[in-house]
N, C-alpha and C positions, 0 to 999 in steps of 0.2 A: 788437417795435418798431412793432406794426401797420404793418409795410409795406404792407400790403393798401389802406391809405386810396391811398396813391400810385395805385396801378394803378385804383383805382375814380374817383378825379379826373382819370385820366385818359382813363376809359373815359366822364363824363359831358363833356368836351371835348370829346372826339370825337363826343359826341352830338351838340352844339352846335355843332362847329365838323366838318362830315365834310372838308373841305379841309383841316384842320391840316396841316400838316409837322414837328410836334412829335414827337421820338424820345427815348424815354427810355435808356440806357446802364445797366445793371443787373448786379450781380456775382452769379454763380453761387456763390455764398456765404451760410453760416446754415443754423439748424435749422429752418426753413419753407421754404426754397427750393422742392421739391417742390410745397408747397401752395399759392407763389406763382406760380409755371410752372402750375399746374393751371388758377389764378388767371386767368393774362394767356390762356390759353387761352378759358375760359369766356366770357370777356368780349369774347372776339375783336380781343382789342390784338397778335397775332402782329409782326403790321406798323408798329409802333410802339415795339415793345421789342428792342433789341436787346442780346442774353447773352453776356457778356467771363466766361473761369474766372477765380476766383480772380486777383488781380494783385498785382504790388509796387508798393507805395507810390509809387515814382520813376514807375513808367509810368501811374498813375493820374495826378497831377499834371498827366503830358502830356496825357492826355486830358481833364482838366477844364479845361484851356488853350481848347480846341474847343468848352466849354461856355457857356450860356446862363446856365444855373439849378445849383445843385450839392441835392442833397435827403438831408438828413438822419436824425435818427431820430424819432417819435412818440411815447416812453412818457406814459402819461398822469401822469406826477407829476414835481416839479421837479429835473431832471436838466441839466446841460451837455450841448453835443454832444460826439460821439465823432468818430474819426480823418476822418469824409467831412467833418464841419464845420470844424472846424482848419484842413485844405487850403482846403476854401472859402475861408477866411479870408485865408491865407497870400497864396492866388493872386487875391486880389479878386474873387470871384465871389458875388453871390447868394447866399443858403443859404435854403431853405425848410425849417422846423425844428420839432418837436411844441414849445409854449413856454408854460408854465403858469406861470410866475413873475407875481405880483399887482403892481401899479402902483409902480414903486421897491424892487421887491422883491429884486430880485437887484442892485441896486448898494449896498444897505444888507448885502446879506451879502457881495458880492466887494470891495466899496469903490472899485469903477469901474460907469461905467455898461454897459448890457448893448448886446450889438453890434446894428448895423441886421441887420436878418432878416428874413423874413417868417414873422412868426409865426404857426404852425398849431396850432388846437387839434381839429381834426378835418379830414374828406374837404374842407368849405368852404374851410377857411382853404387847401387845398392848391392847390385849383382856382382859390381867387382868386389864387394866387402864381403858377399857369400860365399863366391868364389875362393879368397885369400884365405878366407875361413878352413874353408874345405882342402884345400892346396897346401897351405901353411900354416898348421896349427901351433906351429911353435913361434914363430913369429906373431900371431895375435894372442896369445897367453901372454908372449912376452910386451904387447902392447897395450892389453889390459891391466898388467903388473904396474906400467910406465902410468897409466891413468891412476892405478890408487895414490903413485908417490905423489904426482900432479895435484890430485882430491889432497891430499895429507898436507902437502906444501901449501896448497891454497885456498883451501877451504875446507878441512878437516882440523886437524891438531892445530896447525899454526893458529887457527881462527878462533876455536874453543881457547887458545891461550891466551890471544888478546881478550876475548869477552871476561874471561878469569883474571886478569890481571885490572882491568875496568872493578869490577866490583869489588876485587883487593884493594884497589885505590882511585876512588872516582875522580879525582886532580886530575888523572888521563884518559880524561872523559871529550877530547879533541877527536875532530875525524880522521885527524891523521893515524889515529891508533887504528880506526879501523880497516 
């Protein structure tokens, strides 16, 4: 997932900024854990990462409630996010996200447009989303706000209604309802 850009974006904030109060929230979870613990160690972020085991989804929520920024995954090729982005979503927050989709690219494949994000395609794009974070928090409140209507419009309410309207009446049981 390259999590390691994370922990390096924000090992060069803290270069730049040695006063941050920026903490990152990190699950002791995955097959690199180790070499990202090894990671936050190296780089001297002890003081800035703090390690939750494993969690249930319900108590993640509450803690992204306390959140700034929610940060996602990195693959370098065109993928959706995974369960951290979704909650983002859900709960109006931010999402800093790996996002390799080309200009129109992904609302020409999902047939809606793609959510506010900030989109990272390496270590920069992460830092500028910590940075924007930190610099303008009213502007990513108000971008997190824009992702729950996006969730809501597209894959929250609207979508529970078609599945509700499916089992009100299976006759529109076509893929176009979905």
């Amino acid at each position: 997932k390259n999590s390691d850009w994370v922990f390096r974006a924000l090992a060069e904030l803290v270069r730049n900024r040695p006063s941050s109060q920026l903490k990152i929230i990190a699950m002791e979870y995955g097959p690199d854990i180790e070499a990202i613990k090894s990671l936050v160690k190296e780089l001297n972020l002890e003081k800035y990462v703090f390690w939750l085991p494993k969690t249930e989804r319900r108590k993640i929520m509450a803690i992204l409630e306390r959140c700034a920024l929610g940060i996602g995954e990195f693959y370098k090729e065109k993928v959706i996010w995974g369960g951290t982005g979704w909650e983002c979503f859900a709960s109006g927050k931010p999402l800093v996200q790996g996002y390799f989709w080309g200009s129109g690219e992904y609302e020409r494949c999902f047939g809606h447009p793609a959510p506010p994000l900030y989109a990272a395609t390496d270590i920069n794009g992460i830092l500028a989303a910590f940075t924007d974070v930190l610099d303008n928090p009213s502007r990513a409140h108000t971008k997190g706000l824009a992702s729950k209507v996006w969730f809501d419009e597209h894959s929250g309410h609207r979508l529970a209604k078609r599945w509700l309207s499916l089992i009100s009446d299976p006759s529109q049981s076509g893929e176009e309802n979905l």
